[in-house]
DRENDO-1510 file (C-alpha; in Angstrom, 1 decimal, always signed):
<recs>
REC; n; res; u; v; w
REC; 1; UNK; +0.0; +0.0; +0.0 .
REC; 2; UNK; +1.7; +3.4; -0.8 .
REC; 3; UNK; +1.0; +6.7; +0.2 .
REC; 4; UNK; +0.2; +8.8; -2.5 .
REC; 5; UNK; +1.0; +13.0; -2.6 .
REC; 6; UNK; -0.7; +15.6; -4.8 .
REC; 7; UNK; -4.6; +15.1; -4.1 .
REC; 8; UNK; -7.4; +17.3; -2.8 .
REC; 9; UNK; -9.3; +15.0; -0.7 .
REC; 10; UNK; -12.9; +17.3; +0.2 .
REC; 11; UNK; -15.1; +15.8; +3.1 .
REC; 12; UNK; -18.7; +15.5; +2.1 .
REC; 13; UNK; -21.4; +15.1; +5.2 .
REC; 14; UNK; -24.2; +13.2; +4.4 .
REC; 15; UNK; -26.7; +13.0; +1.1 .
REC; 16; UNK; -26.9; +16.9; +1.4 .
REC; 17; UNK; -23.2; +17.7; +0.3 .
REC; 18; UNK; -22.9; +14.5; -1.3 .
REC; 19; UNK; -25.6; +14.4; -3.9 .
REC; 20; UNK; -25.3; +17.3; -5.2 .
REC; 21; UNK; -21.6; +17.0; -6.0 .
REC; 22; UNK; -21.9; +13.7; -7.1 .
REC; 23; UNK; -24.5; +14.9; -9.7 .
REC; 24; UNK; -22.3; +17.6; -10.6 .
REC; 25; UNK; -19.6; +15.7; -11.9 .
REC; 26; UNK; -22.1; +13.5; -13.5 .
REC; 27; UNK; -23.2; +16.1; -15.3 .
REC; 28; UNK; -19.6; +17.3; -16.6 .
REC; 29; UNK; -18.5; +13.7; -17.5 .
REC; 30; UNK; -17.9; +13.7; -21.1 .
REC; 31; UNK; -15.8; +10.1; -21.1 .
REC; 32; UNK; -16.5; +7.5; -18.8 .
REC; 33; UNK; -18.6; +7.0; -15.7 .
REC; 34; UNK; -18.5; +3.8; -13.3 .
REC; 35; UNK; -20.1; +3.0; -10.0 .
REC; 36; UNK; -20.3; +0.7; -7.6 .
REC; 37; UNK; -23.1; +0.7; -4.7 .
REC; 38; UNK; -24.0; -1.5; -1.5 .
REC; 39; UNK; -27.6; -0.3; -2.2 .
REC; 40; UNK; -29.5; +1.9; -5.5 .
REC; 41; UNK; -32.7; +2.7; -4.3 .
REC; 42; UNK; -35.7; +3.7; -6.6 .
REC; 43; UNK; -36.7; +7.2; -4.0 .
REC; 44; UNK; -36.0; +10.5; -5.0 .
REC; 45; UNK; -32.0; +10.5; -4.3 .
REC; 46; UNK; -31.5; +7.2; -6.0 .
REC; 47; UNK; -34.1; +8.4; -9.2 .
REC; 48; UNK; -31.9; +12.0; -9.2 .
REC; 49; UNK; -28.7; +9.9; -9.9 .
REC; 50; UNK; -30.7; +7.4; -12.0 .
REC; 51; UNK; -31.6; +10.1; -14.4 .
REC; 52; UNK; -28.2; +12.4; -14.6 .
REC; 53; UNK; -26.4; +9.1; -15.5 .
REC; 54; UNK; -29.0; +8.3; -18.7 .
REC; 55; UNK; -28.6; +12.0; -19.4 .
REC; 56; UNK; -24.5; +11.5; -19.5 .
REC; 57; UNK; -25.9; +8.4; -21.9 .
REC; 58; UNK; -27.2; +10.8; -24.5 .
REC; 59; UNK; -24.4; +13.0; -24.9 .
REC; 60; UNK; -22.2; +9.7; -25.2 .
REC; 61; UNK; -20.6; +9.0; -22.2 .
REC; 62; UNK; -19.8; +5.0; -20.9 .
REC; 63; UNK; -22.0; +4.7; -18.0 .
REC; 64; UNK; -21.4; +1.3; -15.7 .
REC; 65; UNK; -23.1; +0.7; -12.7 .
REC; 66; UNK; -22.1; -2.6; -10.0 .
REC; 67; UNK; -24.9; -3.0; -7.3 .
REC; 68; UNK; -25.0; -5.8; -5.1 .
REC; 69; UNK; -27.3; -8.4; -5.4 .
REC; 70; UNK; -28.7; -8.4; -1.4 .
REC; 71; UNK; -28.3; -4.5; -0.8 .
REC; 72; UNK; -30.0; -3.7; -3.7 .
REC; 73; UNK; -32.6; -6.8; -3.3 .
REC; 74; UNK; -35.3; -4.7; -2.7 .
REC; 75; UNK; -35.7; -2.4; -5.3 .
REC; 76; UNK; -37.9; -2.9; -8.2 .
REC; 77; UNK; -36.0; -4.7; -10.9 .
REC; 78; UNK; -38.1; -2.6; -13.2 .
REC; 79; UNK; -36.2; +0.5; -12.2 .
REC; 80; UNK; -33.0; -1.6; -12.9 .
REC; 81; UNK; -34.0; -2.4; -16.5 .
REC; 82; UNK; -35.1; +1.2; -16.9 .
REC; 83; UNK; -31.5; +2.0; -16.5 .
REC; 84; UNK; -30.7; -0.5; -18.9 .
REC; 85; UNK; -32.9; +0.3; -21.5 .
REC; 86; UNK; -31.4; +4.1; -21.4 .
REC; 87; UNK; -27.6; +2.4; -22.2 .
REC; 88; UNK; -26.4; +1.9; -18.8 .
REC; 89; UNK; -24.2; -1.1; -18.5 .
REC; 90; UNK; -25.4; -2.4; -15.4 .
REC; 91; UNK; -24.3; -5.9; -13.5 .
REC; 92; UNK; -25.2; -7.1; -10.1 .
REC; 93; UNK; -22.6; -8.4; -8.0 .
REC; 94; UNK; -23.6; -12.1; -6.9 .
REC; 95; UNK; -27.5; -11.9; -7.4 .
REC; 96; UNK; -29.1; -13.6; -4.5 .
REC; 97; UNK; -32.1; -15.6; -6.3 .
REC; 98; UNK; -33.2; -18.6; -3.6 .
REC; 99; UNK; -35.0; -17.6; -0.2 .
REC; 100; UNK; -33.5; -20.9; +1.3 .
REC; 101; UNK; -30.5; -21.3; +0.3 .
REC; 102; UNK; -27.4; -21.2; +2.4 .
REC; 103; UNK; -23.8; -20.8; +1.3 .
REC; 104; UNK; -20.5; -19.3; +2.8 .
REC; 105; UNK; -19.8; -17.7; -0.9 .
REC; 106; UNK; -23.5; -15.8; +0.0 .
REC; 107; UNK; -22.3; -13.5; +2.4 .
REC; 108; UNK; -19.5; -12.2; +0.2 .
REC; 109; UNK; -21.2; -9.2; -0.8 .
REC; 110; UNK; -19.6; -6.2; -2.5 .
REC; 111; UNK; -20.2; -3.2; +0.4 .
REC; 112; UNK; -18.0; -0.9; -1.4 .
REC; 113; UNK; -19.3; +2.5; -2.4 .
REC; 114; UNK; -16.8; +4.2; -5.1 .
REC; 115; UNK; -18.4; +6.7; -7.5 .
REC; 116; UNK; -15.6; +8.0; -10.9 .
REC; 117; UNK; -15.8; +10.1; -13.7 .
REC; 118; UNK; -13.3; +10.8; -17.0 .
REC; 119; UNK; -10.4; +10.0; -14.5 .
REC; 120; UNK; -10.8; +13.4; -13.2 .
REC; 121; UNK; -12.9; +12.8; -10.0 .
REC; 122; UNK; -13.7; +10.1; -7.6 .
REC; 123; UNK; -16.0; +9.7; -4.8 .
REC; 124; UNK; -15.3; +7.2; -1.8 .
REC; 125; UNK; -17.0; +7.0; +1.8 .
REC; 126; UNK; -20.4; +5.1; +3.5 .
REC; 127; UNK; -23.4; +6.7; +1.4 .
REC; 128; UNK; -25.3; +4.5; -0.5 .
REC; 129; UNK; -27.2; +5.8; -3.1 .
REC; 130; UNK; -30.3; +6.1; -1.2 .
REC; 131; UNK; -32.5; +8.8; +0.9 .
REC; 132; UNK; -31.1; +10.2; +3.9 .
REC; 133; UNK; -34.1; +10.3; +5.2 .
REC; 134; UNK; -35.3; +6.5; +5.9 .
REC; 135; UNK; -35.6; +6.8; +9.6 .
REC; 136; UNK; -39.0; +7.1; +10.5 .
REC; 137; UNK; -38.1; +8.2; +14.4 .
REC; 138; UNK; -36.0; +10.7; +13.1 .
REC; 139; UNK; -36.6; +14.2; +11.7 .
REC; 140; UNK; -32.9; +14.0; +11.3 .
REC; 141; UNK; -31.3; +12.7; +8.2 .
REC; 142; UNK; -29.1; +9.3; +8.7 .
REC; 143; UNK; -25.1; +10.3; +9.6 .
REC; 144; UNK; -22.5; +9.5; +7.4 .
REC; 145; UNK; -19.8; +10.5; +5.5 .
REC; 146; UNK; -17.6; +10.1; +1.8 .
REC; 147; UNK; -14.6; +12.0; +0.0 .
REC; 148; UNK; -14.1; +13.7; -3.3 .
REC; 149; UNK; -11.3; +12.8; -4.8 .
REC; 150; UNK; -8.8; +14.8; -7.4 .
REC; 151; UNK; -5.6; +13.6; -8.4 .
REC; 152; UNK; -2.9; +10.9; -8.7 .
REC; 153; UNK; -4.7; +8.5; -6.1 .
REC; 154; UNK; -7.4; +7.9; -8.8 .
REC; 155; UNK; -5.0; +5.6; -10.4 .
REC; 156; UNK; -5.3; +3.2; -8.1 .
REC; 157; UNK; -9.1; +3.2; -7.4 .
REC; 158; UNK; -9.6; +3.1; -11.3 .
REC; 159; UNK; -7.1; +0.0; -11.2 .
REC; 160; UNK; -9.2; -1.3; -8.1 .
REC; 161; UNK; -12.9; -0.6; -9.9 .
REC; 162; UNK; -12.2; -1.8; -13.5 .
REC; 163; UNK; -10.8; -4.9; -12.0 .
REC; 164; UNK; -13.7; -5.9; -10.3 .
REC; 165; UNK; -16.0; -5.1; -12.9 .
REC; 166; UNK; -13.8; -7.4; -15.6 .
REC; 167; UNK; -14.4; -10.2; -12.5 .
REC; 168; UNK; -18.3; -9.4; -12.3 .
REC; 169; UNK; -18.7; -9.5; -16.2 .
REC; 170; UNK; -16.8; -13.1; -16.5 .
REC; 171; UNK; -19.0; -14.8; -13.9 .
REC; 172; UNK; -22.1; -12.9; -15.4 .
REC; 173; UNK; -20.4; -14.5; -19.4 .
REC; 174; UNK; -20.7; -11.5; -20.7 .
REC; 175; UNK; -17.3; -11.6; -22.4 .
REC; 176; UNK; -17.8; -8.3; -24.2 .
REC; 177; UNK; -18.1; -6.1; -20.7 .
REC; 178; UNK; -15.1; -8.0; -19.6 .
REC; 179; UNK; -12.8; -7.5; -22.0 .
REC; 180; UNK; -13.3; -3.4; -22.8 .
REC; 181; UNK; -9.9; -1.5; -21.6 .
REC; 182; UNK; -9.8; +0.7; -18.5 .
REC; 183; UNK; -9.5; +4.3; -18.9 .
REC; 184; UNK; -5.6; +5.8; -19.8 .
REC; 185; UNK; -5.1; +7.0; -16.3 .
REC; 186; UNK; -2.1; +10.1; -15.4 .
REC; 187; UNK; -4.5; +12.6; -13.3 .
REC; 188; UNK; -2.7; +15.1; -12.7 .
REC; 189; UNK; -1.6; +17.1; -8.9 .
REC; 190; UNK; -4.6; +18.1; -7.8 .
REC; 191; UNK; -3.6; +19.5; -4.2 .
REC; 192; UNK; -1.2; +18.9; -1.1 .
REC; 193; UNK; -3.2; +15.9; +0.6 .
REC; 194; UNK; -1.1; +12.5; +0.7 .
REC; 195; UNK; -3.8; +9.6; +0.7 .
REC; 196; UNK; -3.7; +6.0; +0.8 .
REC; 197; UNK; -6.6; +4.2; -1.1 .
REC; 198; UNK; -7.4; +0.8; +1.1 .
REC; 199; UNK; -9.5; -2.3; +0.2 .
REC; 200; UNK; -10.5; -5.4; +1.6 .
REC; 201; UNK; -11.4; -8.6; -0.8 .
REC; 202; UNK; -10.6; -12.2; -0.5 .
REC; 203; UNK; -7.8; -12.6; -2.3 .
REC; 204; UNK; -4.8; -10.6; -1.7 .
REC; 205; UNK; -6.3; -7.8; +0.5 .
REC; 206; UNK; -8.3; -10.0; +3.2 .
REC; 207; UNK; -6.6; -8.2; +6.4 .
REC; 208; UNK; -5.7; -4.8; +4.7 .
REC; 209; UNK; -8.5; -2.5; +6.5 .
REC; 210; UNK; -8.0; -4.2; +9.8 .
REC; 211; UNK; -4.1; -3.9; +9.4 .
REC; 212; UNK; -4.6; -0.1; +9.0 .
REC; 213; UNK; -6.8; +0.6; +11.8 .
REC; 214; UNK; -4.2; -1.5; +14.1 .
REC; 215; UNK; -1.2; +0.4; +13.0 .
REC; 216; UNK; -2.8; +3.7; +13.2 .
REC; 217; UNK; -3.9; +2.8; +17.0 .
REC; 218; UNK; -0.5; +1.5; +18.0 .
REC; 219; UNK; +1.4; +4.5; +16.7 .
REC; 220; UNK; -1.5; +6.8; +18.5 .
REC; 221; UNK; +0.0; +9.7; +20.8 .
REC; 222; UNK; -3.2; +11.5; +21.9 .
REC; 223; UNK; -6.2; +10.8; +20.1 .
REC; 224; UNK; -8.4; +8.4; +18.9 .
REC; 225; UNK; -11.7; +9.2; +17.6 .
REC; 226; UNK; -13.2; +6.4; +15.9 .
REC; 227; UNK; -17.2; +6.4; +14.6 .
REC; 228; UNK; -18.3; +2.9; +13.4 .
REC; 229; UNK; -22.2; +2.2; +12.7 .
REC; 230; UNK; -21.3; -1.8; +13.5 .
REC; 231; UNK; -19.0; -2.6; +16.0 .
REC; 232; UNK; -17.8; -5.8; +17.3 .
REC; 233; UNK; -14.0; -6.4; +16.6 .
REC; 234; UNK; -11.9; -9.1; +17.4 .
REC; 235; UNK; -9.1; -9.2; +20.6 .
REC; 236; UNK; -6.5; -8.0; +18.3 .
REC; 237; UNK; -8.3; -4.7; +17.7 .
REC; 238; UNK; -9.9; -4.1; +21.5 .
REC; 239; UNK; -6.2; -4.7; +22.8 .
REC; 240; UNK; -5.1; -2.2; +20.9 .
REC; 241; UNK; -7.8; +0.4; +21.7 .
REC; 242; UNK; -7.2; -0.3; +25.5 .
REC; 243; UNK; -3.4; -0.5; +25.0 .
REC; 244; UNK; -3.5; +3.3; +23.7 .
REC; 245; UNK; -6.0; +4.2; +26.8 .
REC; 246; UNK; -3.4; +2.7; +29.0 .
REC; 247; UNK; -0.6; +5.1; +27.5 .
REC; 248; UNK; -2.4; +8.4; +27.9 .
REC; 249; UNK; -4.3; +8.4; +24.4 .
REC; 250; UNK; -7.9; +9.8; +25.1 .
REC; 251; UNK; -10.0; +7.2; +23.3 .
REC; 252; UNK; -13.8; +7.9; +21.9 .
REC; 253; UNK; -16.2; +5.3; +20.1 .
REC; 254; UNK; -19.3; +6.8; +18.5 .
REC; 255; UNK; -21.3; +3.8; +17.8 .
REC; 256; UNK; -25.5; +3.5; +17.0 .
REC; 257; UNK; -27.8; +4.8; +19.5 .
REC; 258; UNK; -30.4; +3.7; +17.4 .
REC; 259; UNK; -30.4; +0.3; +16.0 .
REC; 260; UNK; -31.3; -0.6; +12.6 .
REC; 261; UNK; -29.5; -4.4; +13.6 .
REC; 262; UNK; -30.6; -4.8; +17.5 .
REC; 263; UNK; -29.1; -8.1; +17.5 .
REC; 264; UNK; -26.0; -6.9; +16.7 .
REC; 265; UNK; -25.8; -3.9; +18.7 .
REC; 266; UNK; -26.4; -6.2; +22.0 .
REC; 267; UNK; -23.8; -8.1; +21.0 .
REC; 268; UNK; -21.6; -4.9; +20.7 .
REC; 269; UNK; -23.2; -3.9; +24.4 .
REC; 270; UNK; -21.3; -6.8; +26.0 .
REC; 271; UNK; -17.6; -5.5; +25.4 .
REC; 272; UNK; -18.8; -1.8; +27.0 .
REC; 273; UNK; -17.5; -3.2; +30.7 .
REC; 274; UNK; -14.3; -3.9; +29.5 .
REC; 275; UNK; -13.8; -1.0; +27.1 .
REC; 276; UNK; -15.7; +1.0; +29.4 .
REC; 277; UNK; -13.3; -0.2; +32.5 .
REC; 278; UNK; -9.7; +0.9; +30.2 .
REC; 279; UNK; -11.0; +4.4; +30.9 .
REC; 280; UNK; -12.4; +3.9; +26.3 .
REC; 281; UNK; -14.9; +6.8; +26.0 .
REC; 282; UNK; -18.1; +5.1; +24.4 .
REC; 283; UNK; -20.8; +7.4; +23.0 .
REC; 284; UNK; -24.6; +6.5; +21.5 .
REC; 285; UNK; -25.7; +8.6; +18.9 .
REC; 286; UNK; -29.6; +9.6; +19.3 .
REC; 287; UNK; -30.3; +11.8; +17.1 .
REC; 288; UNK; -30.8; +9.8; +14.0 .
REC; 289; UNK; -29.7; +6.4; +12.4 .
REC; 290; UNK; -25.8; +6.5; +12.2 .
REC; 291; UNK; -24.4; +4.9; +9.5 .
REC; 292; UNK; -20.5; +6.2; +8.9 .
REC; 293; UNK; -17.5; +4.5; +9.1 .
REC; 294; UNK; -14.7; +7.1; +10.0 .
REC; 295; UNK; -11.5; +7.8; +12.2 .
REC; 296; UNK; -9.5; +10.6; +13.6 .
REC; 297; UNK; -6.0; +9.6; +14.8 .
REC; 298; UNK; -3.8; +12.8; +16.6 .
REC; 299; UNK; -5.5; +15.0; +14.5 .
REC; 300; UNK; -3.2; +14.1; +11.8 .
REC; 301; UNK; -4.9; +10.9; +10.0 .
REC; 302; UNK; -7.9; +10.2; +9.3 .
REC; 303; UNK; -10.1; +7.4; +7.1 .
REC; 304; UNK; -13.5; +7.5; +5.6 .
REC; 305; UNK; -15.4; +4.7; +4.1 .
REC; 306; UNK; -17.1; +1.6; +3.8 .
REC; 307; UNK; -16.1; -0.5; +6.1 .
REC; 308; UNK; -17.5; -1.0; +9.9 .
REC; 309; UNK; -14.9; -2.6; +12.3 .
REC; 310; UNK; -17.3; -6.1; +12.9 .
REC; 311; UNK; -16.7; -10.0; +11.3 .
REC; 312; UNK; -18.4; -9.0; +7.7 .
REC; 313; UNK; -16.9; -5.9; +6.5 .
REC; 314; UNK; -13.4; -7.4; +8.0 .
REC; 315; UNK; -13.6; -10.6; +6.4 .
REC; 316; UNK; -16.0; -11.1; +4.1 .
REC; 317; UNK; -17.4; -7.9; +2.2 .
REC; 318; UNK; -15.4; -5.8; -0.3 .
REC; 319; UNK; -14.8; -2.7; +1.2 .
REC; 320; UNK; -12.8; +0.2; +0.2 .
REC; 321; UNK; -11.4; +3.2; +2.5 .
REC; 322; UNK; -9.7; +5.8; +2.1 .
REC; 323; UNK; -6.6; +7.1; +4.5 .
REC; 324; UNK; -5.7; +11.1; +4.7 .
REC; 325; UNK; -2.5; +12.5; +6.4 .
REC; 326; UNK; -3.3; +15.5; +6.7 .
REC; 327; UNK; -3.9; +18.0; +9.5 .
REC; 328; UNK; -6.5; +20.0; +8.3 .
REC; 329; UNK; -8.2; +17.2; +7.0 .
REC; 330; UNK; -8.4; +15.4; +10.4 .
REC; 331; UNK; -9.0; +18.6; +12.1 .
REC; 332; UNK; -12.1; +19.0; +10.0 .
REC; 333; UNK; -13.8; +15.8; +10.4 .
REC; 334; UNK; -12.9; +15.6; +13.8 .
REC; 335; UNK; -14.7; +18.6; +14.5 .
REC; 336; UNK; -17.8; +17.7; +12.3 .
REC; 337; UNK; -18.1; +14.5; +14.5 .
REC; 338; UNK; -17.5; +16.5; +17.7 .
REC; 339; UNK; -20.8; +18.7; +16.9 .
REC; 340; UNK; -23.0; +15.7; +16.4 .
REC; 341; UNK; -21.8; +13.7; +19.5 .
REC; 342; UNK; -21.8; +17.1; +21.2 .
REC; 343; UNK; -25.9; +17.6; +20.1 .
REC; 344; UNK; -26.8; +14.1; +19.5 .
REC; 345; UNK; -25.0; +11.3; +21.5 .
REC; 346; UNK; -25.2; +10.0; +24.9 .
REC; 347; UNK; -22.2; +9.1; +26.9 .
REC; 348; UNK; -22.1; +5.7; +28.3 .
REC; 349; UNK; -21.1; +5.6; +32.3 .
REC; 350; UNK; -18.7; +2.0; +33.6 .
REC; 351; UNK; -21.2; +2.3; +37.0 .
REC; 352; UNK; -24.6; +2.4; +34.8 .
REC; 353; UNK; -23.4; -0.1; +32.8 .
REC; 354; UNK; -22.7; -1.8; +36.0 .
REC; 355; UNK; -26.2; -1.6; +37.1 .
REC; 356; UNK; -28.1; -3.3; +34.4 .
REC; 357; UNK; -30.2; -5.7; +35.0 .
REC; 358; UNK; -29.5; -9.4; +34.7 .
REC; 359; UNK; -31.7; -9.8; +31.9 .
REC; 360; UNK; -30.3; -7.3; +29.9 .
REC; 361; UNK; -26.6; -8.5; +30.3 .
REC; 362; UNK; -28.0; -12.1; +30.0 .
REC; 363; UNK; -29.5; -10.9; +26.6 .
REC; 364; UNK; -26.0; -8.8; +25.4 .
REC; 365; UNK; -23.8; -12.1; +25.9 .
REC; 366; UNK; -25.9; -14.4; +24.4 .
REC; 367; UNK; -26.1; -12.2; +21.2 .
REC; 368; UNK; -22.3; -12.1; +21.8 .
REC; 369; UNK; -22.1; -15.8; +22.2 .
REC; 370; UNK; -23.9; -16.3; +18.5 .
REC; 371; UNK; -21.9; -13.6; +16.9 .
REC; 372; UNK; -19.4; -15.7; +17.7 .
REC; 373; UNK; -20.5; -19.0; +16.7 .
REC; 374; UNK; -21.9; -17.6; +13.3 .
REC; 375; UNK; -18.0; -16.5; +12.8 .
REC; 376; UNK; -17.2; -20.2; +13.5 .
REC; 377; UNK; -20.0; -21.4; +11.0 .
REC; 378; UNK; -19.0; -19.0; +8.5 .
REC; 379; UNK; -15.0; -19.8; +9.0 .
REC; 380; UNK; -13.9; -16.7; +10.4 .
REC; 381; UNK; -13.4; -17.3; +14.1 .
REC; 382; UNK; -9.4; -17.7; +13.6 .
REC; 383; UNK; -9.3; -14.4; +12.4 .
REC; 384; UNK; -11.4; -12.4; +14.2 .
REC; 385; UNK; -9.0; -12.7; +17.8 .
</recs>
């Protein structure tokens, strides 16, 4: 993984900022536009991008679209062949046709949500191309983040996309798709931000995202601010998270206050006593669904994107992040998260958490217990430690 100089990386908060830009330089493109997405939704946000991309169609631009075939499960296929029939090149990543039907190779899903256009600009980060506003006890729109991308480090995301597309269009035997070259890449300096573009597959890259949220920890001096929608990491990861509270490093975790997965966010309630008891700062976010994937290390790196810090985005789902060394940068999204924990998030107390009743512990380590044993089922127990 190298370190790449010369980019402006621009922090985009939530469908408001991102939308907009993203159809902005959907509506420049005059070469090639490809996208992958966790979940294209047929609302207003998803139907907006929908229709600039079938715009970029008529004026001749090479539109490709990857969705994943459980994210994106839900929406009419109708809307999906409506993109077709406007000259969109559009392939699902492992479409999931049986009700009953179990496999291990099922839950490989592709959670990455990359966004690129004529090798000029990229978009990277947790927003999936769907409403802010789904939560229905919230007047607030859903929390989460992505980056815009200019310069050299689109090389290597370009590299990234068109190879899984080529993989996509062989197991789909559509030769034709598979075969079409990847866009002559040189982009040139774009700014003074040095980035690393990160991905996690199952092939080369299986530990990649987990590797860099280590090393980041273990070279911590004062800070860590991490905000994770699903969290349950292995021993490796906790240790090092109470190993930096134990030097002196003020640690923060802003995870869900309100839970889209309550099974799962039990399960994450039964490491607060220990995390809690290393003097870890754990925060619950009330104030609407939270769904980013970020971190702020010593206010001089920070990551943004797909991937939560719990057994499937780890080991199982493609996932793509991107890394920023860069003050200003970190400085910035650390004080964007600061306001919303500040005016939307709850701080968890060690004695409180103390208190609970036995049912409720009894209920967070038995959902604990089954995260656990599905990571056994699913062959993935030896690596999350």
């Amino acid at each position: 993984m190298n370190i790449t100089a010369g980019n402006q990386i621009t922090l985009l908060k939530n469908g408001t900022e991102f939308f907009p830009a993203l159809i902005a330089a959907i509506d420049a493109a005059a070469v090639d536009i490809c996208i992958e997405t966790y979940i294209f939704r047929d609302d207003a946000s998803g139907t907006s991008i929908a229709k600039a991309l079938a715009r970029a169609v008529v004026r001749g631009v090479a539109v490709k679209v990857l969705i994943d075939g459980v994210g994106s499960k839900s929406t009419p296929p109708v809307f999906f062949d409506a993109m077709r029939d406007a000259g969109i090149s559009l392939m699902v990543f492992r479409p999931d046709h049986r009700l009953f039907h179990f496999r291990k190779t099922r839950l490989h899903r592709n959670h990455r949500k990359i966004a690129l256009v004529d090798g000029k600009v990229g978009f990277v980060g947790g927003l999936n191309l769907i409403d802010d506003m789904t939560d229905s006890l919230s007047e607030h729109p859903r929390l989460d983040y992505a980056v815009k991308i200019e310069g050299p480090l689109l090389t290597n995301i370009y590299k990234s996309v068109h190879q899984l597309w080529q993989w996509v269009a062989l197991q789909h035997f559509r030769r034709k798709l598979a075969v079409e070259p990847a866009l002559p890449m040189e982009p040139a300096p774009a700014g003074n931000h040095r980035a690393l573009f990160v991905v996690r597959d199952n092939f080369r890259h299986r530990h990649a995202i987990e590797a860099l949220y280590r090393q980041a920890i273990t070279r911590a001096q004062s800070s860590v601010l991490i905000v994770c929608a699903y969290f349950l990491p292995g021993r490796r990861l906790r240790r090092r998270l109470i190993e930096a509270a134990e030097r002196g490093v003020q640690v923060t975790l802003l995870l869900q206050g309100r839970a889209d997965h309550p099974l799962l966010q039990m399960a994450t309630r039964a490491l607060y006593a220990q995390l809690l008891g290393a003097n870890i700062t754990i925060c619950e976010y009330q104030k609407s669904m939270l769904h980013a994937k970020v971190a702020v290390i010593d206010d001089a790196w920070a990551t943004v994107g797909s991937s939560n810090l719990d057994p499937f985005s780890l080991f199982l789902n493609r996932e793509a992040n991107v890394a920023v060394f860069d003050g200003d940068f970190a400085r910035q999204l650390r004080e964007s998260v600061m306001a919303e924990l500040d005016a939307g998030a709850i701080t968890c107390k060690v004695e409180d958490w103390h208190k609970r009743s036995l049912s409720a512990r009894a209920q967070s380590w038995f959902a604990y217990g089954l995260a656990r044993w599905v990571a056994g089922l699913i062959g993935v127990s030896k690596r999350w430690e």
